[in-house]
PDB file of N, CA, C, O and CB in Angstrom:
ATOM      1  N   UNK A   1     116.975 120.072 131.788  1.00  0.00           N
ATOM      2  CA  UNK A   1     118.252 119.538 131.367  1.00  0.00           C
ATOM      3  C   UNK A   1     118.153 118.712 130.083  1.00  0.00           C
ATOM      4  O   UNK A   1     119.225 118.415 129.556  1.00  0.00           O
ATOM      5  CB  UNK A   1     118.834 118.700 132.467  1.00  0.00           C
ATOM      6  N   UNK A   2     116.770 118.208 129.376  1.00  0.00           N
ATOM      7  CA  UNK A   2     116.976 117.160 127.988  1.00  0.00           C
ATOM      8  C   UNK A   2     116.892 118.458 127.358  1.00  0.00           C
ATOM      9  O   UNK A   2     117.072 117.839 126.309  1.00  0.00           O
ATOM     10  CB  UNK A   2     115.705 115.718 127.437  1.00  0.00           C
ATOM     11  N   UNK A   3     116.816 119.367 127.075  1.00  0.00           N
ATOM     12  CA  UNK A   3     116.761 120.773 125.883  1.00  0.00           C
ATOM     13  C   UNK A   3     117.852 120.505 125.001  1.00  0.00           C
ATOM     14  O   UNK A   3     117.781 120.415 123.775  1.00  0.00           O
ATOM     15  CB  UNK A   3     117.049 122.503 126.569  1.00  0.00           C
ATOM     16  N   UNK A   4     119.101 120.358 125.883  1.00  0.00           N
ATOM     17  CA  UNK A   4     120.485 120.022 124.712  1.00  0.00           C
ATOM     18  C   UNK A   4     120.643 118.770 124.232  1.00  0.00           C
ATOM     19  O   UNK A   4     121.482 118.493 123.375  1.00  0.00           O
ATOM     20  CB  UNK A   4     121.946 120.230 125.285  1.00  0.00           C
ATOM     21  N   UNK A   5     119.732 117.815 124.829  1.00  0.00           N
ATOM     22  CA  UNK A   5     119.616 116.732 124.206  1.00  0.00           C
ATOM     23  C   UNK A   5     118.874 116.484 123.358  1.00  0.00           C
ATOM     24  O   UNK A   5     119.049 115.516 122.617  1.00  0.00           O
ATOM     25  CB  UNK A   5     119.508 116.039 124.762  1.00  0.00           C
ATOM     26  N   UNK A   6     117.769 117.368 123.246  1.00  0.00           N
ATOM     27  CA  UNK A   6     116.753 117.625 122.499  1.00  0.00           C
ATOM     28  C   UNK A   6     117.750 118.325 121.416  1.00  0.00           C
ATOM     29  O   UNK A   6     118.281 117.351 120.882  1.00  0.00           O
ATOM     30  CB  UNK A   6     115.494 118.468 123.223  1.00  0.00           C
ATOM     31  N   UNK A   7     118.102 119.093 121.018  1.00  0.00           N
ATOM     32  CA  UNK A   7     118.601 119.895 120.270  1.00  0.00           C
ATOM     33  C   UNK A   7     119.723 119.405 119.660  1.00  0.00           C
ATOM     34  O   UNK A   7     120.187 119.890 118.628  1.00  0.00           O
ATOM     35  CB  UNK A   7     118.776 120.928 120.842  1.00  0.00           C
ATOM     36  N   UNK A   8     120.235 118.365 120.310  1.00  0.00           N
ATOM     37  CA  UNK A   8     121.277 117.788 119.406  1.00  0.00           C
ATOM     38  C   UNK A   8     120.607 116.738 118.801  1.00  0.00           C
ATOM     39  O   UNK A   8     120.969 116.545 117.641  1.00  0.00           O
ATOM     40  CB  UNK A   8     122.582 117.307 120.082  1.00  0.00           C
ATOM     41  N   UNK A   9     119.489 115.779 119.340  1.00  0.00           N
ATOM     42  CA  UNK A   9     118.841 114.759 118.536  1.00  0.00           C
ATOM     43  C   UNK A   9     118.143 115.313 117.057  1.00  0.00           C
ATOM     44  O   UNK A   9     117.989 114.672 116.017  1.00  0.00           O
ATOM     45  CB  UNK A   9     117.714 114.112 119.502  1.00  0.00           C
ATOM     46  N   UNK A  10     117.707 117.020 117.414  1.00  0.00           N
ATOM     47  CA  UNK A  10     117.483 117.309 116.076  1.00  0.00           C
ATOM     48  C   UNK A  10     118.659 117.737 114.919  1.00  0.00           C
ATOM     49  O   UNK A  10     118.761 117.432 113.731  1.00  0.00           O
ATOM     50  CB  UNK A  10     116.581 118.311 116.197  1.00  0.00           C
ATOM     51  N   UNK A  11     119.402 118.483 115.703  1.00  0.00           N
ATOM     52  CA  UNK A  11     120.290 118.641 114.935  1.00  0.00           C
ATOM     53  C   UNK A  11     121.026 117.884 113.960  1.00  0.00           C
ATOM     54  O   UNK A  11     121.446 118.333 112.894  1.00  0.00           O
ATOM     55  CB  UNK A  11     120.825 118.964 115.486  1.00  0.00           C
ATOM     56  N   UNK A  12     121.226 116.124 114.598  1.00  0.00           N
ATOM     57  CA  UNK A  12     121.384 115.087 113.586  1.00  0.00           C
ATOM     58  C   UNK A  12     120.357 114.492 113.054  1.00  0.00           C
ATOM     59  O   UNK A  12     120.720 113.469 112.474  1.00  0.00           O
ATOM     60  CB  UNK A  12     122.058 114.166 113.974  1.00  0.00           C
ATOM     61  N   UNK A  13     119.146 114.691 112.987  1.00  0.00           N
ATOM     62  CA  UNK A  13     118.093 114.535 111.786  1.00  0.00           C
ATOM     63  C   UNK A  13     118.436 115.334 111.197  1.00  0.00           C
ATOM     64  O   UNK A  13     118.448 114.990 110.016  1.00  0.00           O
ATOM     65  CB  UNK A  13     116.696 114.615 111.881  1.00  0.00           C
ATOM     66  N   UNK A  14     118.941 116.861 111.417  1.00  0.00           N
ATOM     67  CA  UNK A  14     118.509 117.614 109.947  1.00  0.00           C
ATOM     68  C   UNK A  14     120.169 117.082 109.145  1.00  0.00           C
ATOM     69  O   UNK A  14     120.274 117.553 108.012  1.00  0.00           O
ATOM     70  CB  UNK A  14     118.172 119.953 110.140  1.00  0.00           C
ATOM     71  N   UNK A  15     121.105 116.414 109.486  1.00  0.00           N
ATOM     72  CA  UNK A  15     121.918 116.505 109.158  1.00  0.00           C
ATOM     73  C   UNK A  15     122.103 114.807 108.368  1.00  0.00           C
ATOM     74  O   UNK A  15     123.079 114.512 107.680  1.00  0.00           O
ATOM     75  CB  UNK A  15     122.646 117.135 110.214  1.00  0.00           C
ATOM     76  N   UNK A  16     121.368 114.206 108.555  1.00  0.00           N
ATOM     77  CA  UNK A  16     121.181 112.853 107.735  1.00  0.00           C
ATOM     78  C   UNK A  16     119.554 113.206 106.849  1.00  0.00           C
ATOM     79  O   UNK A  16     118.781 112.281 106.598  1.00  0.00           O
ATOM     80  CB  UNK A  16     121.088 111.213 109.070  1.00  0.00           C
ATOM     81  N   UNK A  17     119.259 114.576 106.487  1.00  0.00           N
ATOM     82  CA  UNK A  17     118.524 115.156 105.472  1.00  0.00           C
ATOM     83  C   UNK A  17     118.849 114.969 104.237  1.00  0.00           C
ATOM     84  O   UNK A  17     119.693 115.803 103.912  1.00  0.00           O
ATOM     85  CB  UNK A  17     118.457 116.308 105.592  1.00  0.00           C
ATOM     86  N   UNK A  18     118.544 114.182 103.294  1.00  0.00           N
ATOM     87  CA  UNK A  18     118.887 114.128 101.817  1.00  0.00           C
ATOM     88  C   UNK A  18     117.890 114.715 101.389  1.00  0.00           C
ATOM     89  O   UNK A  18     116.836 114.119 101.168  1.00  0.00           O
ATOM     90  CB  UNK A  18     119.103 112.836 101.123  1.00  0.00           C
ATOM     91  N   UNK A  19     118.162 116.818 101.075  1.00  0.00           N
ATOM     92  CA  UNK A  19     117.389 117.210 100.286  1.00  0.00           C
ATOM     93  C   UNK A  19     116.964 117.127  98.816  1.00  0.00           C
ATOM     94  O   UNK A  19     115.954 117.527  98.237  1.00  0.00           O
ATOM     95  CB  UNK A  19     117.552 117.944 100.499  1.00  0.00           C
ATOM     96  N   UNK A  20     118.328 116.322  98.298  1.00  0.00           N
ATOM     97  CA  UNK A  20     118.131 116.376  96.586  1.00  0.00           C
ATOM     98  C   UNK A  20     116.920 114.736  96.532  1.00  0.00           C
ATOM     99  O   UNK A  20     115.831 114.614  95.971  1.00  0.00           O
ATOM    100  CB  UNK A  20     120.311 116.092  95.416  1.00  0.00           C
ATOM    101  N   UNK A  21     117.668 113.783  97.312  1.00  0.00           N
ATOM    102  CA  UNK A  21     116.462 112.472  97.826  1.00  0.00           C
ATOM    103  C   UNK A  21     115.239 113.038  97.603  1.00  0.00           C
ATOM    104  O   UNK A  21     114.571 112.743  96.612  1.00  0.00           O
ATOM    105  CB  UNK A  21     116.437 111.943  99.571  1.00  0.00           C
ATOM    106  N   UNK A  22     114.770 114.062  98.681  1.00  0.00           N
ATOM    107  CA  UNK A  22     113.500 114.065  98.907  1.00  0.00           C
ATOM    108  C   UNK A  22     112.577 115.022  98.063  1.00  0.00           C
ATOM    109  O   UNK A  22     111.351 115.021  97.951  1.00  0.00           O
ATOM    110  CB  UNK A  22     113.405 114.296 100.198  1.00  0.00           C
ATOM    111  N   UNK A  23     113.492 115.805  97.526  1.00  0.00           N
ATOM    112  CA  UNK A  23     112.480 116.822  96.090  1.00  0.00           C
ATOM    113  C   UNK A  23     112.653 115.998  94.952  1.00  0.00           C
ATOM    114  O   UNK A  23     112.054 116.207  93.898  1.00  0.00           O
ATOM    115  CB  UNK A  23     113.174 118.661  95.506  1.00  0.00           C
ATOM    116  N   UNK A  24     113.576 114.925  95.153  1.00  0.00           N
ATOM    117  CA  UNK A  24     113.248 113.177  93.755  1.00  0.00           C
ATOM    118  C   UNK A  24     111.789 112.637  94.024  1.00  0.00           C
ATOM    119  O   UNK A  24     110.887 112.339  93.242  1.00  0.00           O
ATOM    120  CB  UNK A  24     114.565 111.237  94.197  1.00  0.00           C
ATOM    121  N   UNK A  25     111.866 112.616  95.328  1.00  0.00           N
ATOM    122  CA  UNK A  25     110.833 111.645  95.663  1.00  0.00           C
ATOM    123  C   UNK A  25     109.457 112.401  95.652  1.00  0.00           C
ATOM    124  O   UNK A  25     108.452 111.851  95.201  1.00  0.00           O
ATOM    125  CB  UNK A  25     111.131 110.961  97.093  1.00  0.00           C
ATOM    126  N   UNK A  26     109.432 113.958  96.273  1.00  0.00           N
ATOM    127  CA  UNK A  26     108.427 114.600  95.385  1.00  0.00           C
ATOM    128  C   UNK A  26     107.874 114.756  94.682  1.00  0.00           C
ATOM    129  O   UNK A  26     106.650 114.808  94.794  1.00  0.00           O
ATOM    130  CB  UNK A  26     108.337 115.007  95.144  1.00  0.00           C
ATOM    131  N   UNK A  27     108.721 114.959  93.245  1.00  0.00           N
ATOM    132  CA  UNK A  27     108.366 115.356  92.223  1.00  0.00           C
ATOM    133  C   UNK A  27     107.677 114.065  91.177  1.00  0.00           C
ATOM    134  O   UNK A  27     106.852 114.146  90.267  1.00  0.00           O
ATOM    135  CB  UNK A  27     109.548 116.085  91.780  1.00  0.00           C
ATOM    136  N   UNK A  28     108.532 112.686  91.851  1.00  0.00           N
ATOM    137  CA  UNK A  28     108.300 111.445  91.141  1.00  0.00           C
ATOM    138  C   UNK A  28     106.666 111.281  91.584  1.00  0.00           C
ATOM    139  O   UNK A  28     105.836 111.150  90.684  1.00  0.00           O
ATOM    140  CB  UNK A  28     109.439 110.093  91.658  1.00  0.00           C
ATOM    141  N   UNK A  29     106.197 111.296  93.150  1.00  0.00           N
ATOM    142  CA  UNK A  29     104.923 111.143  93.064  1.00  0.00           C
ATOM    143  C   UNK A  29     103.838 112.179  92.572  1.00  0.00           C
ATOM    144  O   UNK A  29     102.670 111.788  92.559  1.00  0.00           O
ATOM    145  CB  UNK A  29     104.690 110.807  94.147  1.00  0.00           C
ATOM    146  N   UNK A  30     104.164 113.657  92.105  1.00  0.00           N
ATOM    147  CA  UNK A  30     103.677 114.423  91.787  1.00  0.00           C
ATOM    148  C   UNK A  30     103.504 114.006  90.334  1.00  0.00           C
ATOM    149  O   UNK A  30     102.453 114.063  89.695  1.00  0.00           O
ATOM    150  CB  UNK A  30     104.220 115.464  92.197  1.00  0.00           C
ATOM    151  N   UNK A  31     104.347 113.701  90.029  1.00  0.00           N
ATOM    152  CA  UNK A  31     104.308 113.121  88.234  1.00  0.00           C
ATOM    153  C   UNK A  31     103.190 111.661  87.923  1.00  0.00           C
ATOM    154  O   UNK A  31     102.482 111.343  86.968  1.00  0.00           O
ATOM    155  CB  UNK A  31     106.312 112.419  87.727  1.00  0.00           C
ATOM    156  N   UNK A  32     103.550 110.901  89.559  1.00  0.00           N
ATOM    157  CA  UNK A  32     102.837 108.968  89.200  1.00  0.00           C
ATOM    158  C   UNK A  32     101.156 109.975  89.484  1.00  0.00           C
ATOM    159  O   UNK A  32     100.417 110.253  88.539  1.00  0.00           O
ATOM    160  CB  UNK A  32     103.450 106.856  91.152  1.00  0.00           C
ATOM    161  N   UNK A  33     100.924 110.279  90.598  1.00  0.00           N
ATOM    162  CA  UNK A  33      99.566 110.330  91.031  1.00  0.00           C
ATOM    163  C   UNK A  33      99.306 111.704  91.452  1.00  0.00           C
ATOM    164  O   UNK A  33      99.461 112.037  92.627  1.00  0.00           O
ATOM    165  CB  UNK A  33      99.270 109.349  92.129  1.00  0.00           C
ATOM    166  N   UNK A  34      98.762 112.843  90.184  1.00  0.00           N
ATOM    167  CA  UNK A  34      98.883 114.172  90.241  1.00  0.00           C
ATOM    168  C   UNK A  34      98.031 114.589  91.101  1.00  0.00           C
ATOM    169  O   UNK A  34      98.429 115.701  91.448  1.00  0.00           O
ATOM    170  CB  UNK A  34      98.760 114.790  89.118  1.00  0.00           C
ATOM    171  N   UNK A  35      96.996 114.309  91.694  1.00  0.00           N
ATOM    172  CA  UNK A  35      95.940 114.296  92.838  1.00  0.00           C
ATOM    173  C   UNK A  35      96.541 114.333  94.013  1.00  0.00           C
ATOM    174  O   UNK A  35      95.740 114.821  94.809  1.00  0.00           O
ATOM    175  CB  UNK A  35      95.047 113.146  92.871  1.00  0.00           C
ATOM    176  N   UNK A  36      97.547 114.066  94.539  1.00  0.00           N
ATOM    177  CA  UNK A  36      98.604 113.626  96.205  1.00  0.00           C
ATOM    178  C   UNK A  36      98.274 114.295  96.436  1.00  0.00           C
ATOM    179  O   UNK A  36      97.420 115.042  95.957  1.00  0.00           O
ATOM    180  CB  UNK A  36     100.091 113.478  96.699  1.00  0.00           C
ATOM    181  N   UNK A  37      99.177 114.277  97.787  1.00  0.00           N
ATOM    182  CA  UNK A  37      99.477 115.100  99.133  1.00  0.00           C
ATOM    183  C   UNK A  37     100.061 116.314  98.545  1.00  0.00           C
ATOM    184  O   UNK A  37      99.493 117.394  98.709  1.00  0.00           O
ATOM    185  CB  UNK A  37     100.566 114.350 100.282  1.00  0.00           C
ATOM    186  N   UNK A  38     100.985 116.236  97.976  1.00  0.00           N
ATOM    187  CA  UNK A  38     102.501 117.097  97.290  1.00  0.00           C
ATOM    188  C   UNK A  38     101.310 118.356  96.541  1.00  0.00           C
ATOM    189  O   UNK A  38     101.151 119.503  96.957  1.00  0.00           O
ATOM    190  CB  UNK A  38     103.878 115.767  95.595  1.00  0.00           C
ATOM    191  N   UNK A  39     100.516 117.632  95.215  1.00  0.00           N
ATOM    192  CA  UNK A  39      99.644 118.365  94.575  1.00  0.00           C
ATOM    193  C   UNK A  39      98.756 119.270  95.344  1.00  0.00           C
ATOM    194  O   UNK A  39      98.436 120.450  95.196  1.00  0.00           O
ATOM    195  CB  UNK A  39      98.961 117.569  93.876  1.00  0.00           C
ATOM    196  N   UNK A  40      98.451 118.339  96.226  1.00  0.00           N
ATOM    197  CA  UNK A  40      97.218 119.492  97.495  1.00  0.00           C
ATOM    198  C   UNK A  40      98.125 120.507  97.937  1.00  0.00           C
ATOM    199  O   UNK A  40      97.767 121.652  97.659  1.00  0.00           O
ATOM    200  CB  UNK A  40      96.480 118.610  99.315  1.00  0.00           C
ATOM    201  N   UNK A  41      99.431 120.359  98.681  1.00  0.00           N
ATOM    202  CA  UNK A  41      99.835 121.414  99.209  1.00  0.00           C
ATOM    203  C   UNK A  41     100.621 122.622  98.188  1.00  0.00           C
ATOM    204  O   UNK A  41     101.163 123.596  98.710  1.00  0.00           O
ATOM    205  CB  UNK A  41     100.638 120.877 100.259  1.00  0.00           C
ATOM    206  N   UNK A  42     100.605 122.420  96.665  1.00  0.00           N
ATOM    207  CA  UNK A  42     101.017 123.441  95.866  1.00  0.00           C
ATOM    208  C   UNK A  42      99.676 123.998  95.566  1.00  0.00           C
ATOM    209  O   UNK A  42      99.651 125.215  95.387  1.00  0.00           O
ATOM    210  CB  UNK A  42     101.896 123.024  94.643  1.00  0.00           C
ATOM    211  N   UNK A  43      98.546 123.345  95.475  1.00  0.00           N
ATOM    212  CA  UNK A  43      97.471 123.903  95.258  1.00  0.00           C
ATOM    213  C   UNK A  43      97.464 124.983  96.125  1.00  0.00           C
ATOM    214  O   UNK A  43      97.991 126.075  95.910  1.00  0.00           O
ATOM    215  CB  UNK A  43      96.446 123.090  95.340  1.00  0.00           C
ATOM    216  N   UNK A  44      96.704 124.564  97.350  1.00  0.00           N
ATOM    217  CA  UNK A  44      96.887 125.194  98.761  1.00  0.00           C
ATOM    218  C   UNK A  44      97.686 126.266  98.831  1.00  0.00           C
ATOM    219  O   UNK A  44      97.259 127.390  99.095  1.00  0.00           O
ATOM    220  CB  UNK A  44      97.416 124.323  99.704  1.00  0.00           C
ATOM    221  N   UNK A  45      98.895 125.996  98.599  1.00  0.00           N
ATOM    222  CA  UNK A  45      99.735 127.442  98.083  1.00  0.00           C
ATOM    223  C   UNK A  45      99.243 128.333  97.427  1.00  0.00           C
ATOM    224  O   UNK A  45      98.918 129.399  97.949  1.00  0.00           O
ATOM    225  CB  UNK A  45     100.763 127.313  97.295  1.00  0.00           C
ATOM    226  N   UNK A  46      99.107 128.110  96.302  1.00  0.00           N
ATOM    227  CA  UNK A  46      98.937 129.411  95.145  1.00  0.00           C
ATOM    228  C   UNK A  46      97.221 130.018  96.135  1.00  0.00           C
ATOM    229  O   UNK A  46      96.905 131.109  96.611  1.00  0.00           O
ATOM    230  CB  UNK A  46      98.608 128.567  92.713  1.00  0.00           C
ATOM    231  N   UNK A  47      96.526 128.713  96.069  1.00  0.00           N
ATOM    232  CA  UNK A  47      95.105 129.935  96.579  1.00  0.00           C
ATOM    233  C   UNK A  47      96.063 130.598  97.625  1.00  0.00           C
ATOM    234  O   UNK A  47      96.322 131.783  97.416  1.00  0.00           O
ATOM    235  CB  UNK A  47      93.232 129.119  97.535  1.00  0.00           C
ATOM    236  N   UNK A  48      96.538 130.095  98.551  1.00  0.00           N
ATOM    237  CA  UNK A  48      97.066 131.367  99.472  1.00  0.00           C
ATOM    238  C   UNK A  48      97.591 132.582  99.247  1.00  0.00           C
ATOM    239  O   UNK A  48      97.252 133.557  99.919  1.00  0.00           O
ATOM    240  CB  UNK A  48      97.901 131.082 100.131  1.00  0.00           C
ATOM    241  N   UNK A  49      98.640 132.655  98.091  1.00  0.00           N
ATOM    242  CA  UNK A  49      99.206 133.495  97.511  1.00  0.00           C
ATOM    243  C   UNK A  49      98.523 134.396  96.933  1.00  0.00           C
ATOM    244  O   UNK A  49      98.615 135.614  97.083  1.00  0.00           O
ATOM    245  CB  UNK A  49      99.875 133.063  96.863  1.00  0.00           C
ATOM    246  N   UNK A  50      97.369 133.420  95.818  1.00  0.00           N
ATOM    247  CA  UNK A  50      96.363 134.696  95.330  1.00  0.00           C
ATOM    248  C   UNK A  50      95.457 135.450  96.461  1.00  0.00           C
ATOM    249  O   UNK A  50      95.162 136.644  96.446  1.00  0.00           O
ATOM    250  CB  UNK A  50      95.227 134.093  94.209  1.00  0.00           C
ATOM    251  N   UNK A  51      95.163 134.691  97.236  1.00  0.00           N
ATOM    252  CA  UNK A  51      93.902 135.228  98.192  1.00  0.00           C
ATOM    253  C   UNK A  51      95.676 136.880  99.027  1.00  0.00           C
ATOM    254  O   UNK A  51      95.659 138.091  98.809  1.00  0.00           O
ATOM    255  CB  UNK A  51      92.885 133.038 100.054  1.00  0.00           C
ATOM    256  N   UNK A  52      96.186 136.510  99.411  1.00  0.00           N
ATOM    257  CA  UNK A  52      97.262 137.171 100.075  1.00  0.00           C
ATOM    258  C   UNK A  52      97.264 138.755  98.858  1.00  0.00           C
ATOM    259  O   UNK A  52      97.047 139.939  99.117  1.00  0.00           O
ATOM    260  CB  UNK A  52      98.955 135.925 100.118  1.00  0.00           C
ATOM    261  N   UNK A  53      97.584 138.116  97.645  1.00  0.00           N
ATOM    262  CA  UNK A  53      97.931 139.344  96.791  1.00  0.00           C
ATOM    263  C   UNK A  53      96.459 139.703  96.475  1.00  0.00           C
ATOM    264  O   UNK A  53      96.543 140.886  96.806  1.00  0.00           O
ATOM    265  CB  UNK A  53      98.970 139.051  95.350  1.00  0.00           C
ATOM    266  N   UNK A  54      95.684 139.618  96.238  1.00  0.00           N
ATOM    267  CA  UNK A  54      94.078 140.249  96.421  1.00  0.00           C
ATOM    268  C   UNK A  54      94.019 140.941  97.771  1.00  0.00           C
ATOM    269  O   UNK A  54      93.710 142.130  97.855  1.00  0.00           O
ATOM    270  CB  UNK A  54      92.776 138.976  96.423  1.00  0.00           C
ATOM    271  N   UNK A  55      94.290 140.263  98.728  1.00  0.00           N
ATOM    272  CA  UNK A  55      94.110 141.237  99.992  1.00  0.00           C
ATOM    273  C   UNK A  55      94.982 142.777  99.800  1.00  0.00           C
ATOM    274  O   UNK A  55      94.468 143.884  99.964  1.00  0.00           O
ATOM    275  CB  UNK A  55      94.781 140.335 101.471  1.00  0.00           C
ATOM    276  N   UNK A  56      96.075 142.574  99.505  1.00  0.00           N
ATOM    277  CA  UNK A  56      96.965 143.878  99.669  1.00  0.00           C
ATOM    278  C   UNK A  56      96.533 144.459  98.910  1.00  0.00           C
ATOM    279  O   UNK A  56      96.227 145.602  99.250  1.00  0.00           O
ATOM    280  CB  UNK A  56      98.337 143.952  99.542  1.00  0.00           C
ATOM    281  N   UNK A  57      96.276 144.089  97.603  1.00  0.00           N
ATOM    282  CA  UNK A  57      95.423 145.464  96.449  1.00  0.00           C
ATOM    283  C   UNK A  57      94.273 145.852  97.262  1.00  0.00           C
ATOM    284  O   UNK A  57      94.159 147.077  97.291  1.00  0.00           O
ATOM    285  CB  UNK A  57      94.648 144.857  94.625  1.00  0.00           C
ATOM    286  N   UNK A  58      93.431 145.266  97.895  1.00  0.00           N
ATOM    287  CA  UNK A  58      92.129 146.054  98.459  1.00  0.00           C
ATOM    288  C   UNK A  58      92.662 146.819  99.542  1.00  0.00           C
ATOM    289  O   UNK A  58      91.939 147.649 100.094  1.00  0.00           O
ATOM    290  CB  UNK A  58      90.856 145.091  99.019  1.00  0.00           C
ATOM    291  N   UNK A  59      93.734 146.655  99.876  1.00  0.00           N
ATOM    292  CA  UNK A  59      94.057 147.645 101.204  1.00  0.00           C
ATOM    293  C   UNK A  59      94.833 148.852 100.643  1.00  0.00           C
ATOM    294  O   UNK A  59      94.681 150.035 100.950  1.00  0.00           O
ATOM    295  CB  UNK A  59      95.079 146.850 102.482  1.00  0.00           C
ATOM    296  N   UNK A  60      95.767 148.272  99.685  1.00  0.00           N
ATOM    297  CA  UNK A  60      96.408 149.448  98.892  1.00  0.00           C
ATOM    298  C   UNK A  60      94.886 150.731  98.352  1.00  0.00           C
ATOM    299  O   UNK A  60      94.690 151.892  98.712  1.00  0.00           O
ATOM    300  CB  UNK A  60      97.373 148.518  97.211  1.00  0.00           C
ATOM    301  N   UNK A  61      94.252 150.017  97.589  1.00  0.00           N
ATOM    302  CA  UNK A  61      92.962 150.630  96.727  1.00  0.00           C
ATOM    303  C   UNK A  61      92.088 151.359  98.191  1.00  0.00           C
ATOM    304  O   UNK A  61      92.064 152.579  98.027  1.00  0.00           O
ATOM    305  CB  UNK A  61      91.813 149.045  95.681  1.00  0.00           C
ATOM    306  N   UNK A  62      91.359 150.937  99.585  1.00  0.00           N
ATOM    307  CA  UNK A  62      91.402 151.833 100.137  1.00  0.00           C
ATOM    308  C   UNK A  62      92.316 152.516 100.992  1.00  0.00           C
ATOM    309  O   UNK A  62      91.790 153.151 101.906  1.00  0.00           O
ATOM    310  CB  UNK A  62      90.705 151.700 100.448  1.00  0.00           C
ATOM    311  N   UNK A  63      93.355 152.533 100.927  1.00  0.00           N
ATOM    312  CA  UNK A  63      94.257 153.272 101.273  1.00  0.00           C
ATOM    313  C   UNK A  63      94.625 154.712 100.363  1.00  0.00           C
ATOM    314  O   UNK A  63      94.647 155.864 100.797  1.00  0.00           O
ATOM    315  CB  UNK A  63      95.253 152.360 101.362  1.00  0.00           C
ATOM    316  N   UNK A  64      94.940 154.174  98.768  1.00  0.00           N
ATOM    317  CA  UNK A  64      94.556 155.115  98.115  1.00  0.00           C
ATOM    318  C   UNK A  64      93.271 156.190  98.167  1.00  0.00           C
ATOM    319  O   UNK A  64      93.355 157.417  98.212  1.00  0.00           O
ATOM    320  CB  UNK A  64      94.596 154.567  97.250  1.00  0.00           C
ATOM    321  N   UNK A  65      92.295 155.533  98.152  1.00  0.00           N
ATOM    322  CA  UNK A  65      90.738 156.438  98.694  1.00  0.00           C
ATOM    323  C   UNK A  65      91.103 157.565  99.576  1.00  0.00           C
ATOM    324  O   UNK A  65      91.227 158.750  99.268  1.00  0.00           O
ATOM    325  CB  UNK A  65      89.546 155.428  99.740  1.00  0.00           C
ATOM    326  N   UNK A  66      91.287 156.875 100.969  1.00  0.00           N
ATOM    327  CA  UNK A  66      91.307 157.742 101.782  1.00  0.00           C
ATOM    328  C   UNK A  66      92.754 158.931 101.928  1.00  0.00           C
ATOM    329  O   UNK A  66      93.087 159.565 102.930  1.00  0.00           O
ATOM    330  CB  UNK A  66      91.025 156.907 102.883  1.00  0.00           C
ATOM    331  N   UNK A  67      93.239 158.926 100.897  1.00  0.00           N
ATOM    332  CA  UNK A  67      94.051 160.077 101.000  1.00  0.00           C
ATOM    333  C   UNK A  67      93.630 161.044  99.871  1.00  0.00           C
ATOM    334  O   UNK A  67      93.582 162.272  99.948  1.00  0.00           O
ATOM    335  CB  UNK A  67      95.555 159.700 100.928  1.00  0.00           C
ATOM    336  N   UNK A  68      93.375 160.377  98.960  1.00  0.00           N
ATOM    337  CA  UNK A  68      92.174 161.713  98.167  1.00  0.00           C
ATOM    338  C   UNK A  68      91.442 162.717  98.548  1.00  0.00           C
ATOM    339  O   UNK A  68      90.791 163.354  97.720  1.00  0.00           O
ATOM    340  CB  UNK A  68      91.129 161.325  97.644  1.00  0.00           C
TER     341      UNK A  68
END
């Protein structure tokens, strides 16, 4: 029985969300101290992205192979 209570307590967090606030407050510590948290997890990103798009070319490339 707390599920809908649960679900409405989130529902008004996401709704006292100030997204333009919090990509200010991002970008301001990404700018004071380029080393952060914020910096690690865009880092973190892109290797993911590259490691992700390297994977699919090697699967594309033997995939190609084996239909030759």
């Amino acid at each position: 029985m707390q599920v809908p209570v649960y679900l409405m307590s989130l529902y008004s967090k996401w709704q006292r969300l100030d997204v333009q606030a919090t990509l200010s407050d991002f970008v301001v510590e990404f700018v004071e101290e380029p080393w952060s948290r914020g910096s690690a997890m865009i880092a973190s990103l892109v290797v993911y992205l590259l490691c992700l798009c390297a994977t699919v070319k090697v699967l594309r490339n033997q995939a190609l192979k084996e239909d030759q």
